[in-house]
SEVONU-108960 format. One record per residue: residue number from 0; residue in one letter; x, z, y of N, C-alpha, C in turn. Coordinates in steps of 0.001 Angstrom, whole numbers, plus 500000, padded with zeros to 6 digits. Layout:
<atom><k>NUM</k><r>A</r><n_xx>X</n_xx><n_zz>Z</n_zz><n_yy>Y</n_yy><ca_xx>X</ca_xx><ca_zz>Z</ca_zz><ca_yy>Y</ca_yy><c_xx>X</c_xx><c_zz>Z</c_zz><c_yy>Y</c_yy></atom>
...
END
This chain:
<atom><k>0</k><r>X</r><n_xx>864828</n_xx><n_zz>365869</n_zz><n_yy>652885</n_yy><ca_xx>864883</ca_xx><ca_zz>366406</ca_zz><ca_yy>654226</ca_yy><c_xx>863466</c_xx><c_zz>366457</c_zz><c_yy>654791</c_yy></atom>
<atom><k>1</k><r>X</r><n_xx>863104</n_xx><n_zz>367612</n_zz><n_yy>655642</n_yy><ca_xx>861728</ca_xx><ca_zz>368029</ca_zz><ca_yy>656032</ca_yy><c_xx>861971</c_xx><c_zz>367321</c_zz><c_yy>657479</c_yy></atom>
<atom><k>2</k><r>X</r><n_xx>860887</n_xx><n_zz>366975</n_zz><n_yy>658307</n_yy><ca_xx>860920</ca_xx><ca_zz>366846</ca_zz><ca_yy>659710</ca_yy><c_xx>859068</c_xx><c_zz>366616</c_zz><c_yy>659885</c_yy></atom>
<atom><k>3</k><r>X</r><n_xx>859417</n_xx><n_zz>367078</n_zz><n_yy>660984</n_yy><ca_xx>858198</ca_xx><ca_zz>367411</ca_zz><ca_yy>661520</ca_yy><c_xx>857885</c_xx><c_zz>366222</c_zz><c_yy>662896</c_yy></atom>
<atom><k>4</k><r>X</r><n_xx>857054</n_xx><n_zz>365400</n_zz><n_yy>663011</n_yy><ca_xx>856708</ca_xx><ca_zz>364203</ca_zz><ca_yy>664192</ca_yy><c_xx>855647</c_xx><c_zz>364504</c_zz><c_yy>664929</c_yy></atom>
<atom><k>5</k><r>X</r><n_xx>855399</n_xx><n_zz>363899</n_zz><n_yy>665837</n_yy><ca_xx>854197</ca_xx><ca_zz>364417</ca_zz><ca_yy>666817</ca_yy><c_xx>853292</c_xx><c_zz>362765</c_zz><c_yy>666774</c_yy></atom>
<atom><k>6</k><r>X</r><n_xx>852437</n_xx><n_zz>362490</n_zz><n_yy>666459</n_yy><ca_xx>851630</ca_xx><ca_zz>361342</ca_zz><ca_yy>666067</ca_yy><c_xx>850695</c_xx><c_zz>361477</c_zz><c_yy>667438</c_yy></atom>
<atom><k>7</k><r>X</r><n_xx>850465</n_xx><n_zz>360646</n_zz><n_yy>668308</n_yy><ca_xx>849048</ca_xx><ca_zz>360759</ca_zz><ca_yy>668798</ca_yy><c_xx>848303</c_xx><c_zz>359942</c_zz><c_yy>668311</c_yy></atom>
<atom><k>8</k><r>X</r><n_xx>846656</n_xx><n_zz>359931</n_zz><n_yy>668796</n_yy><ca_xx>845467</ca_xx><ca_zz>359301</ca_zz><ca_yy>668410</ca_yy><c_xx>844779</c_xx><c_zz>360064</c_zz><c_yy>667093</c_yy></atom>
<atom><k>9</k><r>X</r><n_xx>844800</n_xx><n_zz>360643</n_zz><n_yy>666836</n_yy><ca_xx>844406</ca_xx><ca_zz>361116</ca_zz><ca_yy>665559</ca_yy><c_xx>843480</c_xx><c_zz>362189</c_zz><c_yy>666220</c_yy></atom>
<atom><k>10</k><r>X</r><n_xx>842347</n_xx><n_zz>362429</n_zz><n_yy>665502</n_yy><ca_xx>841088</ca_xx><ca_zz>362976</ca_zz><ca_yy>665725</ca_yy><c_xx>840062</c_xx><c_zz>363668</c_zz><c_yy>664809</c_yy></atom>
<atom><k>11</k><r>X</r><n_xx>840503</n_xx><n_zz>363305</n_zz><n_yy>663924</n_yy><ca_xx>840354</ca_xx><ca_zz>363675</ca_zz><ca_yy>662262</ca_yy><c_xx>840402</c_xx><c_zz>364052</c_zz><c_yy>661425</c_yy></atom>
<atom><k>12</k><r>X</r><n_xx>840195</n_xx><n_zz>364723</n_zz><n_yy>660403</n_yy><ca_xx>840486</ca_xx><ca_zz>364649</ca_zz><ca_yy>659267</ca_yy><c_xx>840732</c_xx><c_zz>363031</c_zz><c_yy>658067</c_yy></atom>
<atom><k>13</k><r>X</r><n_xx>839787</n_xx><n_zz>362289</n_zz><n_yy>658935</n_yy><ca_xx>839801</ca_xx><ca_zz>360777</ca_zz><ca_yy>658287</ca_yy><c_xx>841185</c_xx><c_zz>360335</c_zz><c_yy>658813</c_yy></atom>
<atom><k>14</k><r>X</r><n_xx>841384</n_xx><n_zz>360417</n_zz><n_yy>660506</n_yy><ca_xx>842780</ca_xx><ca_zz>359934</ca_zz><ca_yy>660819</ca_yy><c_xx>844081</c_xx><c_zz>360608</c_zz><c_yy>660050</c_yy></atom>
<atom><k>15</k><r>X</r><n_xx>843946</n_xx><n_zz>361838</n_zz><n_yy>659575</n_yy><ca_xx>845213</ca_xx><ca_zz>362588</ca_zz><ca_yy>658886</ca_yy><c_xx>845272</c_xx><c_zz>361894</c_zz><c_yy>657932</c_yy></atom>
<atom><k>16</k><r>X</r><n_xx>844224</n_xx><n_zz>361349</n_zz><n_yy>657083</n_yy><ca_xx>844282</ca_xx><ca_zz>360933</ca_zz><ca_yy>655451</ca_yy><c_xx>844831</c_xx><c_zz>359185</c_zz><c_yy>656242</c_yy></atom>
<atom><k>17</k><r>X</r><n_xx>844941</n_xx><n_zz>358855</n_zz><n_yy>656471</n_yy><ca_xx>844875</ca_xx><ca_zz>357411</ca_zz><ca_yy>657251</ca_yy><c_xx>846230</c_xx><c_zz>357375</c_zz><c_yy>657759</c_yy></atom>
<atom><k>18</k><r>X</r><n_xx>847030</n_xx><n_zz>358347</n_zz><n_yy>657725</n_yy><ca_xx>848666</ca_xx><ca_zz>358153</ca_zz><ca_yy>658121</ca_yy><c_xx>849097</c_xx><c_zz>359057</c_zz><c_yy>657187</c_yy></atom>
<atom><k>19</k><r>X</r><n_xx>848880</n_xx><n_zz>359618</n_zz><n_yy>656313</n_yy><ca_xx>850172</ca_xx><ca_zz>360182</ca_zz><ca_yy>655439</ca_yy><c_xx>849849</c_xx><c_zz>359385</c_zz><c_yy>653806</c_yy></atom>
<atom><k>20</k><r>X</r><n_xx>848706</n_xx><n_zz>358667</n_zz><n_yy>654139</n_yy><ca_xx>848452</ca_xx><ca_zz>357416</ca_zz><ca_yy>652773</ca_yy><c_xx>849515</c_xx><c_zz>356654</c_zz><c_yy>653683</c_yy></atom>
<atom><k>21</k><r>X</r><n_xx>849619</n_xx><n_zz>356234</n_zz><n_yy>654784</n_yy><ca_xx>850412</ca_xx><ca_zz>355119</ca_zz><ca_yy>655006</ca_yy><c_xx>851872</c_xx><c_zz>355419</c_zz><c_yy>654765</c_yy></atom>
<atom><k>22</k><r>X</r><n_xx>851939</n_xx><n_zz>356475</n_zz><n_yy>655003</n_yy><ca_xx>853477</ca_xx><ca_zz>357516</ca_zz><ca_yy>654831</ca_yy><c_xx>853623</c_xx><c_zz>357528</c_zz><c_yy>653174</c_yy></atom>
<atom><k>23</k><r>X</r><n_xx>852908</n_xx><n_zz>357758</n_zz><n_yy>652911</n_yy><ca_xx>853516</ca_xx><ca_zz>357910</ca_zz><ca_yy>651280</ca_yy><c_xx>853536</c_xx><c_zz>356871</c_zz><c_yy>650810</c_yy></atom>
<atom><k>24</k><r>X</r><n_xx>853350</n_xx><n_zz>355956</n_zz><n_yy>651080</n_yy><ca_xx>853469</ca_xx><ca_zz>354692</ca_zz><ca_yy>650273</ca_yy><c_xx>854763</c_xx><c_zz>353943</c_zz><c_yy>650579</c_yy></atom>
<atom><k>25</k><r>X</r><n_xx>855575</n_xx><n_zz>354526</n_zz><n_yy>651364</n_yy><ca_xx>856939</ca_xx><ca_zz>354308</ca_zz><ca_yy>651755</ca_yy><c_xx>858090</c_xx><c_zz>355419</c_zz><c_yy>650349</c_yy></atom>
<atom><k>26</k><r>X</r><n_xx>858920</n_xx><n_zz>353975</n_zz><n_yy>649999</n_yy><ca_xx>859619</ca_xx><ca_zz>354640</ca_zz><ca_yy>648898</ca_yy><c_xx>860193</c_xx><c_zz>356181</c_zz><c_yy>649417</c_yy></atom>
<atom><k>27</k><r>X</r><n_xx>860561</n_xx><n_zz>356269</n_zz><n_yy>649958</n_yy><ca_xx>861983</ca_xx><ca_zz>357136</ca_zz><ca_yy>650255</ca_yy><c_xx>860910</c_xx><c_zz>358324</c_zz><c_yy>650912</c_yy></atom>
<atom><k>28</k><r>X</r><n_xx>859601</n_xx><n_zz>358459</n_zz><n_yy>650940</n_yy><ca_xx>858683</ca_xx><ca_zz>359962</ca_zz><ca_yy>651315</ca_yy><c_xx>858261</c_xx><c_zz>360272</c_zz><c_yy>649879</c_yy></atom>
<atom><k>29</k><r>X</r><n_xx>858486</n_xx><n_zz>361515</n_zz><n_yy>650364</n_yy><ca_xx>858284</ca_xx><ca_zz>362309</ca_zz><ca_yy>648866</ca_yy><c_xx>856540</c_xx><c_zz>362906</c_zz><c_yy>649136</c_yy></atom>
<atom><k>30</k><r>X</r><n_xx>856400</n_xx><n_zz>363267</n_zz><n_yy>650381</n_yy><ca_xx>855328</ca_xx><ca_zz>363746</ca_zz><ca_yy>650448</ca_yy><c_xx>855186</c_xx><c_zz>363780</c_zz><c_yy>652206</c_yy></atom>
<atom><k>31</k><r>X</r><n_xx>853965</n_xx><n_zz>363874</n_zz><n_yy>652448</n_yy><ca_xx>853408</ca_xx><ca_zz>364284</ca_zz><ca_yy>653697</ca_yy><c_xx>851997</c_xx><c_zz>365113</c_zz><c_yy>654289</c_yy></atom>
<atom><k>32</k><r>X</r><n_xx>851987</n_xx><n_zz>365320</n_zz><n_yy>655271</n_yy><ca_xx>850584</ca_xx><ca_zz>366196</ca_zz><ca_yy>655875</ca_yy><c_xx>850512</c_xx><c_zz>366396</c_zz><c_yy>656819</c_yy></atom>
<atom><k>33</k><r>X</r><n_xx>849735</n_xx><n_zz>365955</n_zz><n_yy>656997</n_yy><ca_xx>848628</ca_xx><ca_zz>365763</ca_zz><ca_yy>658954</ca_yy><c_xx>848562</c_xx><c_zz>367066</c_zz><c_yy>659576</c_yy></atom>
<atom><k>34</k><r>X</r><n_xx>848220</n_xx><n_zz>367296</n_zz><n_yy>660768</n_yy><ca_xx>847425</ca_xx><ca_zz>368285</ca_zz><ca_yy>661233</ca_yy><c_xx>847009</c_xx><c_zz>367739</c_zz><c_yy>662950</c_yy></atom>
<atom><k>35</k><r>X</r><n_xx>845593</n_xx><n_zz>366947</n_zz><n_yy>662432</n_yy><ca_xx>844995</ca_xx><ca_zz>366018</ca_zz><ca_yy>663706</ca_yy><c_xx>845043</c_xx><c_zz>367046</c_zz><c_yy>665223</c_yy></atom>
<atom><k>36</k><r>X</r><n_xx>844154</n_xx><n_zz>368604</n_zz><n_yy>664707</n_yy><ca_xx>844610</ca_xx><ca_zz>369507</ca_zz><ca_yy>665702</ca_yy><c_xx>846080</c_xx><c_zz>369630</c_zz><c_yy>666873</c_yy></atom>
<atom><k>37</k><r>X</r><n_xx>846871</n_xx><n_zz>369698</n_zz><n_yy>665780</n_yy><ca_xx>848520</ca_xx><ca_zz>369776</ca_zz><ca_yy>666611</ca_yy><c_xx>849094</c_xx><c_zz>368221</c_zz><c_yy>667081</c_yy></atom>
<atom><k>38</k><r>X</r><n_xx>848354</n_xx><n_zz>367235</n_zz><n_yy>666191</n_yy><ca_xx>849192</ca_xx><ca_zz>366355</ca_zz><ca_yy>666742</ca_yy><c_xx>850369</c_xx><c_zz>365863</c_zz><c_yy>665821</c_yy></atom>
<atom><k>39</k><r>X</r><n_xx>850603</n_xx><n_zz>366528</n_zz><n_yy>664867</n_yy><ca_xx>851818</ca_xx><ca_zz>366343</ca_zz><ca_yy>664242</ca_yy><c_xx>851708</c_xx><c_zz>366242</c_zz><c_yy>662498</c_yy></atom>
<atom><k>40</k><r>X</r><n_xx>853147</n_xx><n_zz>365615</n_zz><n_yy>662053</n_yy><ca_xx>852658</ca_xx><ca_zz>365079</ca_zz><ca_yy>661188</ca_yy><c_xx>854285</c_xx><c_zz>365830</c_zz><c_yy>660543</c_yy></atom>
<atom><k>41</k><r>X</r><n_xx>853952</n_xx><n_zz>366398</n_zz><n_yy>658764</n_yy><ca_xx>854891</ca_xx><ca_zz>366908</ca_zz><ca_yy>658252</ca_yy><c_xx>855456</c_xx><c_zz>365394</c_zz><c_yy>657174</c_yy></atom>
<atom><k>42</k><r>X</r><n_xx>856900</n_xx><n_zz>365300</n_zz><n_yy>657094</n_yy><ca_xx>857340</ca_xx><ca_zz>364717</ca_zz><ca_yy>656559</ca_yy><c_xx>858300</c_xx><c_zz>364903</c_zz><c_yy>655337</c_yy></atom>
<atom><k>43</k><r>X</r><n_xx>858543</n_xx><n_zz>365120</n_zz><n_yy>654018</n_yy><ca_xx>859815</ca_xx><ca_zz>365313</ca_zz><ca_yy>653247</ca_yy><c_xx>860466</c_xx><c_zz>363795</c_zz><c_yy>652399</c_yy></atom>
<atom><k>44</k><r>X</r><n_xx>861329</n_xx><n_zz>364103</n_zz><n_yy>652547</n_yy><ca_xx>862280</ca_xx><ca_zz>362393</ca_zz><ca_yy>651969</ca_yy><c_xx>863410</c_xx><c_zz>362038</c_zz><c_yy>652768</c_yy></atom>
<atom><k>45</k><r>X</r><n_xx>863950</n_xx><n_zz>360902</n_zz><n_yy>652589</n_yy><ca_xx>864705</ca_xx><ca_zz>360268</ca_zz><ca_yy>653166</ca_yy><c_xx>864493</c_xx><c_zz>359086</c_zz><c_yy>653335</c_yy></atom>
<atom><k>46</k><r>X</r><n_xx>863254</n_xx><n_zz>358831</n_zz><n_yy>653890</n_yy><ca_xx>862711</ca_xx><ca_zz>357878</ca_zz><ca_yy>654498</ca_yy><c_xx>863790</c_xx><c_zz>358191</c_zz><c_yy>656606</c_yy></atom>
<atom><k>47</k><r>X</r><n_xx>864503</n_xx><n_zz>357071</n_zz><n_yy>657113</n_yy><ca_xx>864462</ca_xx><ca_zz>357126</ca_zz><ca_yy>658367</ca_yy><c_xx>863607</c_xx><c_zz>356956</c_zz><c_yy>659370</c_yy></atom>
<atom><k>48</k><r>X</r><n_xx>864055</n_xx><n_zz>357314</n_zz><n_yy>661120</n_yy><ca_xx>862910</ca_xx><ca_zz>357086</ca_zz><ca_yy>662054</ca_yy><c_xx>862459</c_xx><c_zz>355781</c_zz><c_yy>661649</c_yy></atom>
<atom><k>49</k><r>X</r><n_xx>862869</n_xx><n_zz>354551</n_zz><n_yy>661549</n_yy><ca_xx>862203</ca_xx><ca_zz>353458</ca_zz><ca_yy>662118</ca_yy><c_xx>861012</c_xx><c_zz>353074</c_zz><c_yy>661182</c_yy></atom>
<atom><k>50</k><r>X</r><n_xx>861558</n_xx><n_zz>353778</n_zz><n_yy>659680</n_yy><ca_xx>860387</ca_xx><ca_zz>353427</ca_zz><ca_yy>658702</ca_yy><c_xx>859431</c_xx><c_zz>354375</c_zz><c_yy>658856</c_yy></atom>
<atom><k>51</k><r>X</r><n_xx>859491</n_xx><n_zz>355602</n_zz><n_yy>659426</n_yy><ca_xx>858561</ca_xx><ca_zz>356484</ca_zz><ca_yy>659301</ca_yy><c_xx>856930</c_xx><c_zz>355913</c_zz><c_yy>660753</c_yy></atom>
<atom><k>52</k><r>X</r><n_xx>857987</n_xx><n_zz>355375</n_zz><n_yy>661681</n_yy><ca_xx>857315</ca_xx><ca_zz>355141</ca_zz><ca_yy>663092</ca_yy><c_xx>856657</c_xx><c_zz>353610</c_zz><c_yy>662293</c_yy></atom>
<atom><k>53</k><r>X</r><n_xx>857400</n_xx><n_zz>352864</n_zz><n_yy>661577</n_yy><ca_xx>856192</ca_xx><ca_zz>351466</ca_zz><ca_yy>661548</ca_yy><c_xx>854962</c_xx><c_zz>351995</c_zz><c_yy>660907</c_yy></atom>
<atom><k>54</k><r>X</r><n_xx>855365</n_xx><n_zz>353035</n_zz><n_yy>659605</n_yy><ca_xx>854357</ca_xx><ca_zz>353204</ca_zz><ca_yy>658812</ca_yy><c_xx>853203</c_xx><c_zz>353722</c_zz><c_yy>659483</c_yy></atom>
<atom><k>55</k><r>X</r><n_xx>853059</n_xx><n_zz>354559</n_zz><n_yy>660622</n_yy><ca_xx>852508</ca_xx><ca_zz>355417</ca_zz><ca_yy>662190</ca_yy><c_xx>851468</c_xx><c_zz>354739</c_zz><c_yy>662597</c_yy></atom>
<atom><k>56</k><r>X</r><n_xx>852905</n_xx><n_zz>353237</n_zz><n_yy>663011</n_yy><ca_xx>851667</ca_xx><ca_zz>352396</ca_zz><ca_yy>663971</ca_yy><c_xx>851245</c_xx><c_zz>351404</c_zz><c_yy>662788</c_yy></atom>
<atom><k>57</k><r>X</r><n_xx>851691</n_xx><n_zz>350905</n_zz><n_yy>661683</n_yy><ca_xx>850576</ca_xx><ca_zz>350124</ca_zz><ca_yy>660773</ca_yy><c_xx>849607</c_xx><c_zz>350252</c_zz><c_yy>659938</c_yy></atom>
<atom><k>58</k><r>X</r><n_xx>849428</n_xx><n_zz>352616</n_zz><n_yy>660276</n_yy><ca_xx>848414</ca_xx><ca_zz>352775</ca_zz><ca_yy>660305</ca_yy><c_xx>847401</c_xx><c_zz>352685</c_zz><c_yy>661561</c_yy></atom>
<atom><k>59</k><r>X</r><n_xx>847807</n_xx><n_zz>352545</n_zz><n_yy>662729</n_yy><ca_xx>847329</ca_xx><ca_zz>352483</ca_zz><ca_yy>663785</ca_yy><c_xx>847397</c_xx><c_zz>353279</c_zz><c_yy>665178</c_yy></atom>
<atom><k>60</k><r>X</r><n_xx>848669</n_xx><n_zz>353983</n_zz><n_yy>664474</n_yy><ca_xx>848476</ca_xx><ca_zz>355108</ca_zz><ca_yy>665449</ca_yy><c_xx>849832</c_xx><c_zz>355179</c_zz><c_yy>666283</c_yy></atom>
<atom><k>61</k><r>X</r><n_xx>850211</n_xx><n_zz>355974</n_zz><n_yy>667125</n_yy><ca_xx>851723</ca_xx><ca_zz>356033</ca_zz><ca_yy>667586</ca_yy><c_xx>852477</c_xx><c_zz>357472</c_zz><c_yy>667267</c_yy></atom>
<atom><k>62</k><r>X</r><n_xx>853327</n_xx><n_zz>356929</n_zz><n_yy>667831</n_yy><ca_xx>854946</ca_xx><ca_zz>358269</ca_zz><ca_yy>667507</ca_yy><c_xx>854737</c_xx><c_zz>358537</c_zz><c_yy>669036</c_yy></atom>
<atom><k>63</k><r>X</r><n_xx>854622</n_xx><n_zz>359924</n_zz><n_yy>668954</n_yy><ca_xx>854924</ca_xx><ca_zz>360451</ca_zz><ca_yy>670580</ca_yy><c_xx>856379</c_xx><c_zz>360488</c_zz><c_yy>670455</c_yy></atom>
<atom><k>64</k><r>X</r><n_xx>856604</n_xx><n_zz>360590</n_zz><n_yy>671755</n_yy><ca_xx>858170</ca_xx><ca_zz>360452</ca_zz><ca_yy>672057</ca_yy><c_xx>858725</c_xx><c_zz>361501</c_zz><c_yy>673265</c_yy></atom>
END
């Protein structure tokens, strides 16, 4: 399943690589990709919200809401 999140703090290209390393290292994501510009972050898997949002902020960043 695809979904699309809105991440703030990200500023980067370093911050994009810095949350979808944290994202993929979660079993259940198959893949992911930044775009610091929009704000948002592409997701595929069956990873749920709550694992997708820790992985967010224990890269450092938050889940807009």
């Amino acid at each position: 399943m695809a979904r699309t999140i809105r991440v703030d703090g990200m500023s980067c290209e370093g911050c994009e690589s810095t949350v979808v390393d944290s994202l993929n290292e979660l079993s259940n994501v198959e893949g992911a990709s930044a775009d610091h510009e929009a704000g948002t972050v592409s997701v595929e898997g069956e990873a749920d919200d709550e694992e997708l949002r820790a992985a967010v902020e224990g890269a450092g960043y938050e889940v807009a809401t």
